[in-house]
C-alpha positions as CSV (number, residue, x, y, z in Angstrom):
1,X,0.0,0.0,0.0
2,X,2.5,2.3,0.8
3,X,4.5,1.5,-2.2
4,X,1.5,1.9,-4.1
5,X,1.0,5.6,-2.8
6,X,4.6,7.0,-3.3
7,X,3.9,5.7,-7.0
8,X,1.5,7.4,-7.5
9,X,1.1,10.1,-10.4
10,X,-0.8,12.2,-8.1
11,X,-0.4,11.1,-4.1
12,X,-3.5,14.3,-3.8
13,X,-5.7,12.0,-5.8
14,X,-4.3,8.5,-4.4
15,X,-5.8,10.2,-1.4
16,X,-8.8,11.7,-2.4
17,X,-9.2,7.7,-4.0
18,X,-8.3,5.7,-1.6
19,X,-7.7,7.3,2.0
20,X,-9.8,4.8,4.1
21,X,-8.1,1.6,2.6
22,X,-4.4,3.7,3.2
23,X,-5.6,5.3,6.9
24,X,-6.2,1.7,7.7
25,X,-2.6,0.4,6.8
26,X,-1.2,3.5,8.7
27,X,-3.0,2.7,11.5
28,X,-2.0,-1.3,11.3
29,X,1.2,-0.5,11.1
30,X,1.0,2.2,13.9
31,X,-0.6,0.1,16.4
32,X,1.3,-3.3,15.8
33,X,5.2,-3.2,15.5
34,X,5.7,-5.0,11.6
35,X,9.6,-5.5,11.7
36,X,9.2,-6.3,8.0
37,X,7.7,-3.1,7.6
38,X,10.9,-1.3,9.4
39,X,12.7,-3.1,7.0
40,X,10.2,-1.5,4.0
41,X,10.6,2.1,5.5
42,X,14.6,1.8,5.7
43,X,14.5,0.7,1.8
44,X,12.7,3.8,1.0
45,X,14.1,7.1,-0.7
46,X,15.9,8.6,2.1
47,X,13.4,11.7,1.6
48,X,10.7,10.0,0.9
49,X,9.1,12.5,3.4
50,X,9.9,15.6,1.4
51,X,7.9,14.1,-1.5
52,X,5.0,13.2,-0.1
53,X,5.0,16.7,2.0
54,X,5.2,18.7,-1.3
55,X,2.2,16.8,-2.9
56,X,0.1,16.7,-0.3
57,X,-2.1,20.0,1.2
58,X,-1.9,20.7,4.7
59,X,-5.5,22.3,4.6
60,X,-6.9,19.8,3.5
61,X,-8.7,17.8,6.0
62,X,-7.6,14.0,4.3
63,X,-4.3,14.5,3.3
64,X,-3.3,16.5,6.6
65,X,-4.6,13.3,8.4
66,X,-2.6,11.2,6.4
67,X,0.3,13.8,7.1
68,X,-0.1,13.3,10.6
69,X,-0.4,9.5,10.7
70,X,2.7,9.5,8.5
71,X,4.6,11.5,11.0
72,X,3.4,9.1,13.7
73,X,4.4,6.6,12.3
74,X,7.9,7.4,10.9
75,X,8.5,8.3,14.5
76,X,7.0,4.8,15.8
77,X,9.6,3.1,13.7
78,X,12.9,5.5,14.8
79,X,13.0,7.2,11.7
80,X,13.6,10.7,12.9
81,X,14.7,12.4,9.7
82,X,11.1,11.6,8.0
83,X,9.3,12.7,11.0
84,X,10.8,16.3,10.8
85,X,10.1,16.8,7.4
86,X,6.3,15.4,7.7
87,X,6.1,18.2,10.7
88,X,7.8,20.7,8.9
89,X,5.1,20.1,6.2
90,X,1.9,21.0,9.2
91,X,1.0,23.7,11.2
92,X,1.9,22.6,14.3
93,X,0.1,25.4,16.4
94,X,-2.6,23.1,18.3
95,X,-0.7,19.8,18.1
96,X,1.7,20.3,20.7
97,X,3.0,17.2,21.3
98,X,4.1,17.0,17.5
99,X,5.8,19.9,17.6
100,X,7.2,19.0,21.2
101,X,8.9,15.9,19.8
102,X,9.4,17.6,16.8
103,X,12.0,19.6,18.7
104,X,12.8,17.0,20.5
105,X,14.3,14.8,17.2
106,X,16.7,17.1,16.0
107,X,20.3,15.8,16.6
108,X,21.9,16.8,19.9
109,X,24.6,15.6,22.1
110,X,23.7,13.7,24.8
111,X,23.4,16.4,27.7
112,X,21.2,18.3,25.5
113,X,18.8,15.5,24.7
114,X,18.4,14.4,28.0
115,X,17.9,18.6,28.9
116,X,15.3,18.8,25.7
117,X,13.3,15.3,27.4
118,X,13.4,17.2,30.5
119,X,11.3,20.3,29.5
120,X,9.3,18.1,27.1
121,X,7.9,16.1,30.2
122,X,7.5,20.0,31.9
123,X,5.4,20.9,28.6
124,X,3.2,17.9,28.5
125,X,2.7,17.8,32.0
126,X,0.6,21.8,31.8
127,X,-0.7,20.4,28.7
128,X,-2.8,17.8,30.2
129,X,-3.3,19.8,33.8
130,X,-6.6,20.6,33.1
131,X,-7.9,18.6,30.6
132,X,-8.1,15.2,29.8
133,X,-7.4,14.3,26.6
134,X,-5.1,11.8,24.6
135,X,-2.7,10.8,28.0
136,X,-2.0,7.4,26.4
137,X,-1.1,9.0,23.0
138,X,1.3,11.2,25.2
139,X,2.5,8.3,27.6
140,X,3.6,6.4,24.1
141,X,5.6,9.2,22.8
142,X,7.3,9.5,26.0
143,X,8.2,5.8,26.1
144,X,9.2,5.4,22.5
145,X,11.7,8.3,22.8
146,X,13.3,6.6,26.1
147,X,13.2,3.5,23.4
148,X,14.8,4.8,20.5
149,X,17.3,6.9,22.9
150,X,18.3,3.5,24.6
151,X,18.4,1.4,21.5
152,X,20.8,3.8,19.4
153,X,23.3,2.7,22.9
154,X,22.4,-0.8,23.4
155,X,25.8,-2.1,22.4
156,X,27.9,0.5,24.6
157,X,26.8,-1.0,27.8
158,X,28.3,2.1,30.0
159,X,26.2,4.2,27.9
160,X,23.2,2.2,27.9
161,X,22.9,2.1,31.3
162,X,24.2,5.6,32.0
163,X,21.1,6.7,29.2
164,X,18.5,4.4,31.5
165,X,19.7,5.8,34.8
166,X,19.0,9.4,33.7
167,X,15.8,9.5,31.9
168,X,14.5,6.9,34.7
169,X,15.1,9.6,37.1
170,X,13.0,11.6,35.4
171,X,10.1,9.9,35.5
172,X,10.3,9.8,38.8
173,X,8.9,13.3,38.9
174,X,5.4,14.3,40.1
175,X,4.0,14.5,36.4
176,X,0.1,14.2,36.7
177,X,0.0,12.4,33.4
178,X,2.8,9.9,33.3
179,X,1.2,6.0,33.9
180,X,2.9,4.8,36.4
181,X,2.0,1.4,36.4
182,X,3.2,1.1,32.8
183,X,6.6,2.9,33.4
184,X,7.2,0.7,36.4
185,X,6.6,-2.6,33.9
186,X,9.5,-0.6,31.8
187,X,11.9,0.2,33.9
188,X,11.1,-3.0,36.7
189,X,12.4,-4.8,34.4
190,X,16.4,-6.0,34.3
191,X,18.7,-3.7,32.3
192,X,21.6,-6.4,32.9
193,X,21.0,-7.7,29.3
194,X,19.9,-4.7,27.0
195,X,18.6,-6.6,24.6
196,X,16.3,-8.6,26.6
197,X,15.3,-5.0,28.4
198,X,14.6,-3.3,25.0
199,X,12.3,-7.0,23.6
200,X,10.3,-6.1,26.7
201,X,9.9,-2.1,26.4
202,X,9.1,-2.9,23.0
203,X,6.2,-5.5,24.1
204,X,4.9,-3.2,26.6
205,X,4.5,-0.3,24.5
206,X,2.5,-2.9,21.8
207,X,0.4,-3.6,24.9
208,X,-0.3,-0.3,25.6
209,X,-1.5,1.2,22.1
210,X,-3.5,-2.0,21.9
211,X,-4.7,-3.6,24.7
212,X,-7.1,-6.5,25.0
213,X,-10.2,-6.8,27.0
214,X,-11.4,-9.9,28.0
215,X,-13.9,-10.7,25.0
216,X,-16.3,-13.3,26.7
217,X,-16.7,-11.7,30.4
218,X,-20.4,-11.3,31.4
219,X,-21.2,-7.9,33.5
220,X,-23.8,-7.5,36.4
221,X,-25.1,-5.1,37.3
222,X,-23.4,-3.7,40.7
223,X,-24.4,-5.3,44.3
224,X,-22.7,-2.6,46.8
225,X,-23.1,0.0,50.2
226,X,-24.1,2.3,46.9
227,X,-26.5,0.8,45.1
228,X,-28.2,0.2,48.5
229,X,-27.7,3.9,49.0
230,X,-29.2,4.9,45.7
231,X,-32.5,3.0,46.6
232,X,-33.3,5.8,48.9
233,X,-34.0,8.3,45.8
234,X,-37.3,9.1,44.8
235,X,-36.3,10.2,41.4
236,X,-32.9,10.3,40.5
237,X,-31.1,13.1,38.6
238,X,-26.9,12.8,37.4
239,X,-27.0,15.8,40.4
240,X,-27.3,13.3,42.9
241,X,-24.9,11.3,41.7
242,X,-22.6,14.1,41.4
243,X,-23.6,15.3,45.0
244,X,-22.7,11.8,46.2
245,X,-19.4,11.2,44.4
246,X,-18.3,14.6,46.1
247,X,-20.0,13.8,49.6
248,X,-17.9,10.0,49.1
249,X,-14.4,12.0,48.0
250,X,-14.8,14.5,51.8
251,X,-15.5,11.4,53.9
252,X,-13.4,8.4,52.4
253,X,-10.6,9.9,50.1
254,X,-10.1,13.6,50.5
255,X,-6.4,14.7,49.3
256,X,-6.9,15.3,45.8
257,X,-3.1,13.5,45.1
258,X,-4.7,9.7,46.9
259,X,-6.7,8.7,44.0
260,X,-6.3,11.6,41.1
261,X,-3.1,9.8,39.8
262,X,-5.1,7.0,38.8
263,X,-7.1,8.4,36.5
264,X,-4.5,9.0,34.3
265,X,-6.4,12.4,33.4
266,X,-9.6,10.5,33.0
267,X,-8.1,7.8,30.8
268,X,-7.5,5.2,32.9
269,X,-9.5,1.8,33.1
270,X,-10.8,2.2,36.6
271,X,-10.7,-1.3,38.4
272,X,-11.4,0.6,42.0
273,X,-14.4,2.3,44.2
274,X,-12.6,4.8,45.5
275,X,-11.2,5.7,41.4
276,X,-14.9,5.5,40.8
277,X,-16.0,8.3,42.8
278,X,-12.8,10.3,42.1
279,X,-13.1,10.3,38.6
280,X,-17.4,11.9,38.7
281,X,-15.7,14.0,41.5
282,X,-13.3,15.2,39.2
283,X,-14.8,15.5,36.0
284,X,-18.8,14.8,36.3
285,X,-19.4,18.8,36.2
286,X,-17.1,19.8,33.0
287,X,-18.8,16.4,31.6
288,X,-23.0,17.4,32.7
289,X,-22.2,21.1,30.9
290,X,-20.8,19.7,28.0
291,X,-23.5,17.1,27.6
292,X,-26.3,19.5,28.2
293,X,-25.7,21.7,25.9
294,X,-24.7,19.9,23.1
295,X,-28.2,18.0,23.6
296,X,-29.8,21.5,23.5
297,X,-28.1,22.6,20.5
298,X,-30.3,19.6,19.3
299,X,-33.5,19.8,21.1
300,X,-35.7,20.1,17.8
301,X,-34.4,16.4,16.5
302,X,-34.1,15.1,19.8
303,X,-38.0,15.5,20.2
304,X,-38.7,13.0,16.9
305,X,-37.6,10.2,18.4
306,X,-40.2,9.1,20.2
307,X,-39.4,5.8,20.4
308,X,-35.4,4.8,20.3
309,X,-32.2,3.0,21.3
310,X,-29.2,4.4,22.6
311,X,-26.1,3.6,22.6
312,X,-23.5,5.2,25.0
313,X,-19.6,4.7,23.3
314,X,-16.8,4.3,26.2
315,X,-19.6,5.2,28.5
316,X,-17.8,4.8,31.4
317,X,-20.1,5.0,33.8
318,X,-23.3,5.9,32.2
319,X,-22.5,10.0,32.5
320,X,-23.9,10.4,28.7
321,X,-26.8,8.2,29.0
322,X,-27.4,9.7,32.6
323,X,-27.1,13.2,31.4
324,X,-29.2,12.8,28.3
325,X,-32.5,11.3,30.3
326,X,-32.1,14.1,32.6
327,X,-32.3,16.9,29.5
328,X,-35.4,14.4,28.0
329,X,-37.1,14.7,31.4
330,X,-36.4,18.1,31.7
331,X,-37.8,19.1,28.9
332,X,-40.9,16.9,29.1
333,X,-40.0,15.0,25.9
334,X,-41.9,11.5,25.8
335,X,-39.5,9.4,24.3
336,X,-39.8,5.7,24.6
337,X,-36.1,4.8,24.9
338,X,-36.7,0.9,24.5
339,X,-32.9,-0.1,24.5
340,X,-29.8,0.8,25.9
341,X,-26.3,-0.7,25.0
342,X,-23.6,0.4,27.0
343,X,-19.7,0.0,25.9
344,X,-17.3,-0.2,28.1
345,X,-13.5,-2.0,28.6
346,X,-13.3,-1.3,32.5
347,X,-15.8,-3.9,34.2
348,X,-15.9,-2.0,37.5
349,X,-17.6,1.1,35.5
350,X,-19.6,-0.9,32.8
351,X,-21.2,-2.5,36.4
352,X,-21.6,1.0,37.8
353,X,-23.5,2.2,34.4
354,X,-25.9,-0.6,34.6
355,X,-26.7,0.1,38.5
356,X,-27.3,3.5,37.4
357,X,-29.7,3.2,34.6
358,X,-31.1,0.2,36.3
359,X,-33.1,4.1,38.1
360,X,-32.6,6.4,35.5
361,X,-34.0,4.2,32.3
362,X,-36.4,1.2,34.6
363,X,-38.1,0.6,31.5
364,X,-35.8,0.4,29.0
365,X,-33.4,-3.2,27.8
366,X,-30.0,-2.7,29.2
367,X,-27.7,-4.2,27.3
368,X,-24.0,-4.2,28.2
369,X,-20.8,-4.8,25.8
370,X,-17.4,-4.7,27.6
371,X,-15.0,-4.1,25.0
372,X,-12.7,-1.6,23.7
373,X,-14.1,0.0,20.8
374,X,-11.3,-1.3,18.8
375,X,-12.6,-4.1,19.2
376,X,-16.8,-4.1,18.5
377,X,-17.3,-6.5,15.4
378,X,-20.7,-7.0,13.6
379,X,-22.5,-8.6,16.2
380,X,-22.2,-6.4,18.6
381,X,-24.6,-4.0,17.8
382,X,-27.4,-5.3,15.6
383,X,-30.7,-4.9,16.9
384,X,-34.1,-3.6,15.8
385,X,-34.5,-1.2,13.0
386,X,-35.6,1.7,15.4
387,X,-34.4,5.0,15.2
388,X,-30.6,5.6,17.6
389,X,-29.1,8.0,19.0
390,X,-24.9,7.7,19.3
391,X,-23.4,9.4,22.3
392,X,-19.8,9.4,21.9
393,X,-18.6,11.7,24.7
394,X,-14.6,12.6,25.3
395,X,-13.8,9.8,23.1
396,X,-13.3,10.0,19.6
397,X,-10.3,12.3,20.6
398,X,-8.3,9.7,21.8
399,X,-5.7,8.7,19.2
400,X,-5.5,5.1,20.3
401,X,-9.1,5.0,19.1
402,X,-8.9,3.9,15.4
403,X,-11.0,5.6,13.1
404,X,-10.6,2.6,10.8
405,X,-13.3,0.8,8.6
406,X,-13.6,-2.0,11.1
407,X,-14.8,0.3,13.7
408,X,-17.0,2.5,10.7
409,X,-19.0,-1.0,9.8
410,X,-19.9,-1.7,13.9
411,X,-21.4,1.4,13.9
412,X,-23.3,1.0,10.5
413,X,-24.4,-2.2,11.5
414,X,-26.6,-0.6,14.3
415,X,-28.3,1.9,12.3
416,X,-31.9,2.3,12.7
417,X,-33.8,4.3,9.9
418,X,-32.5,7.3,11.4
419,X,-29.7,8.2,13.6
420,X,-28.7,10.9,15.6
421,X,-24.7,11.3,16.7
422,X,-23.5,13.4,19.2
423,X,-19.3,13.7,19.0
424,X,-18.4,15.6,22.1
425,X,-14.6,16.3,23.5
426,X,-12.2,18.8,24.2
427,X,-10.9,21.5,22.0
428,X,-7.5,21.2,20.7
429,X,-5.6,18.8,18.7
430,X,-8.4,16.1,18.1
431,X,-10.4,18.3,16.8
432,X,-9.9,17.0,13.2
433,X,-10.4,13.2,14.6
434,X,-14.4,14.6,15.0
435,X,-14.4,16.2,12.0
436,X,-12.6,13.4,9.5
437,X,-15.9,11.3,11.7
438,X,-18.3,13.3,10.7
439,X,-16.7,13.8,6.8
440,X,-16.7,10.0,6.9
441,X,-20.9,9.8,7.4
442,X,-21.3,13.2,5.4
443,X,-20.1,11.4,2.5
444,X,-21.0,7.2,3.0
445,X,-24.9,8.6,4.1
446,X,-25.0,12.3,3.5
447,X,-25.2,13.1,7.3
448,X,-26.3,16.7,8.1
449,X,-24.6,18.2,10.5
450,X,-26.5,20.1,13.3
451,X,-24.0,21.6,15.3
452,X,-20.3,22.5,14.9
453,X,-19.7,24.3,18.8
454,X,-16.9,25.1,20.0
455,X,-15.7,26.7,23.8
456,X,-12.2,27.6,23.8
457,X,-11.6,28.5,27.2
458,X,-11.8,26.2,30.3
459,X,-13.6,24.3,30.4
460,X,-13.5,23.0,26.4
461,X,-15.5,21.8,23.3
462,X,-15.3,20.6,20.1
463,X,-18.6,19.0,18.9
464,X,-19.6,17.5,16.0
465,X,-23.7,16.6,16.2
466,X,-25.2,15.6,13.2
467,X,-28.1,12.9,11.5
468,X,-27.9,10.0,9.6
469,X,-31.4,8.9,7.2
470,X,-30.5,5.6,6.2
């Protein structure tokens, strides 16, 4: 495929012709270390980058995405000269972390490298102080760097172990979005043989961009001191549970530094009460005013769909679903929501959802899926031909989300006669994953697009909201 692009007359038209089947390959490639293929990248034009970068149109929304996944990827596979030339070729203003690294890859001497990692931890650490938004995507780069870094010394042994000893020390830092759990199966591991360390970095960093959930696990809904708690409600609104997330965090956790950490800025898989009730503490406001008002900007289609499905993507636990019965009650709508399916990788949450819709939605088919969305198939979503509604909230953002046809056809696969998406996340960098979404419908379905709003100060949004008539 990637032959096949480069050899092409036009690479603006290969594009325009074929940019799912070639955003797929990228992303293969990207998520799944091919050693054959780092043998296919090394045989390449040594400015192969320079080429493509001239062809293709940064303002354009395809071929800038294929820019970006190109510089991703030459820097997944070491090849730092590529990677500057693809970012020299974008704008680089809102995707800090590309232009951090960018920096970053020039050639230096030692000292300065390790000074240059050093303030790049210190850059990505305000980044991601406020919101929470693509922490694994930045928790790779750091780890591949510290990979490439210690593979270029791997046969100086004084080196290689001088090289681990420093940036280790870093990362023993307070940085609010560094995974320590992941760094600690990194660096816990024996340095005595550097090949055998570097064979493992490398596995763990696979495991990390694509994790695997356990397929065939059956969820229930929670049995807990809570859900006897919640039975006590008359009629429950996502204010009580926010009121009782924050009224949990003063009596059993407290110091804001005892759970937060976990959360990896809200993109951890929560396997703990305590992270639970931290994470609605932490972000169940920004997450209710976001919701809200992207399900008022639209109220007039919201209020055909009298009788629906919806299905809740990543839903954590259950703050879109929650939300969005609370703006249908609100506003007196008499919708018959006959079916909800909830998605979900972390089984502690996905139990939690269930417990809460089990009040919020008594009448409606609870149906619960945990998986990462990387991994829905066919299957997963079929279900009466009834018209859906799509929440995918703080999500599609995420760049180890792939926006790849296998992910495209689950999501067809549910569609009722008519569908109605709701893409919320923060504003920034991703904002071009919700629009090359919403393209992607626009152009399979002619999707109207409803809203396009967008807060730039704190806290964020980017939305895309928009229908689909099948």
């Amino acid at each position: 495929m990637l032959n096949s692009f480069l050899n092409s007359t036009s690479l603006s038209n290969f594009v325009k012709n074929n940019f799912q089947t070639l955003l797929d390959f990228l992303l293969d490639k990207f998520f799944i270390y091919d050693k054959s293929f780092e043998n296919t990248l090394s045989k390449l034009p040594h400015d192969y980058a320079i080429k493509i970068s001239q062809n293709l149109k940064n303002d354009n929304l395809k071929e800038r995405q294929i820019l970006e996944h190109l510089a991703n990827l030459t820097y997944r596979y070491g090849d730092f000269f590529n990677f500057c030339q693809f970012c020299n070729a974008l704008d680089l203003n809102q995707n800090i972390p590309l232009k951090t690294l960018n920096k970053l890859s020039k050639k230096q001497d030692l000292d300065t490298s390790f000074s240059m990692f050093k303030e790049a931890l210190k850059v990505f650490d305000e980044l991601y102080q406020n919101e929470p938004n693509n922490v694994v995507f930045v928790n790779y780069i750091v780890s591949n760097f510290i990979y490439i870094k210690l593979s270029s010394r791997k046969n100086n042994n004084i080196f290689f172990v001088k090289t681990f000893d420093i940036l280790g020390s870093f990362l023993n830092e307070n940085y609010s979005f560094l995974d320590r759990e992941f760094f600690d199966n990194i660096f816990y591991f024996s340095f005595s043989n550097p090949n055998e360390f570097l064979d493992n970095h490398l596995k763990q960093i696979n495991l990390y961009l694509n994790p695997n959930c356990n397929l065939n696990v059956k969820v229930d809904c929670e049995i807990s001191n809570y859900a006897y708690d919640l039975q006590n409600f008359d009629r429950i609104t996502f204010n009580d549970i926010l009121k009782y997330a924050q009224y949990y965090y003063r009596k059993n956790i407290g110091d804001e530094n005892t759970r937060y950490y976990n959360l990896n800025r809200g993109k951890a898989i929560l396997d703990h009460e305590d992270d639970l009730f931290q994470y609605i503490h932490s972000f169940g406001a920004m997450h209710q005013k976001k919701l809200l008002t992207a399900f008022n900007n639209a109220k007039q289609y919201l209020v055909n769909y009298k009788e629906c499905r919806v299905i809740d993507y990543a839903c954590g636990q259950g703050m879109g679903i929650m939300n969005l019965i609370d703006f249908l009650n609100n506003n007196k709508f008499n919708i018959n929501i006959k079916e909800i399916i909830l998605i979900e990788p972390s089984q502690k949450a996905l139990a939690r959802a269930i417990l809460h819709l089990k009040y919020f939605a008594k009448n409606s088919e609870i149906k619960s899926i945990c998986k990462y969305l990387n991994d829905l198939n066919l299957n997963d979503l079929l279900g009466d031909n009834i018209p859906t509604i799509h929440i995918f909230s703080n999500i599609l953002d995420m760049n180890e989300v792939k926006l790849n046809s296998s992910l495209y056809d689950a999501i067809k696969s549910s569609f009722g006669d008519k569908n109605l998406f709701f893409c919320v996340s923060p504003y920034g960098i991703a904002n071009d994953r919700l629009n090359l979404f919403y393209e992607y419908f626009k152009e399979k379905f002619n999707a109207a697009q409803i809203s396009n709003e967008i807060w730039q100060t704190k806290p964020t949004k980017y939305e895309q909201i928009f229908e689909v008539i099948k």
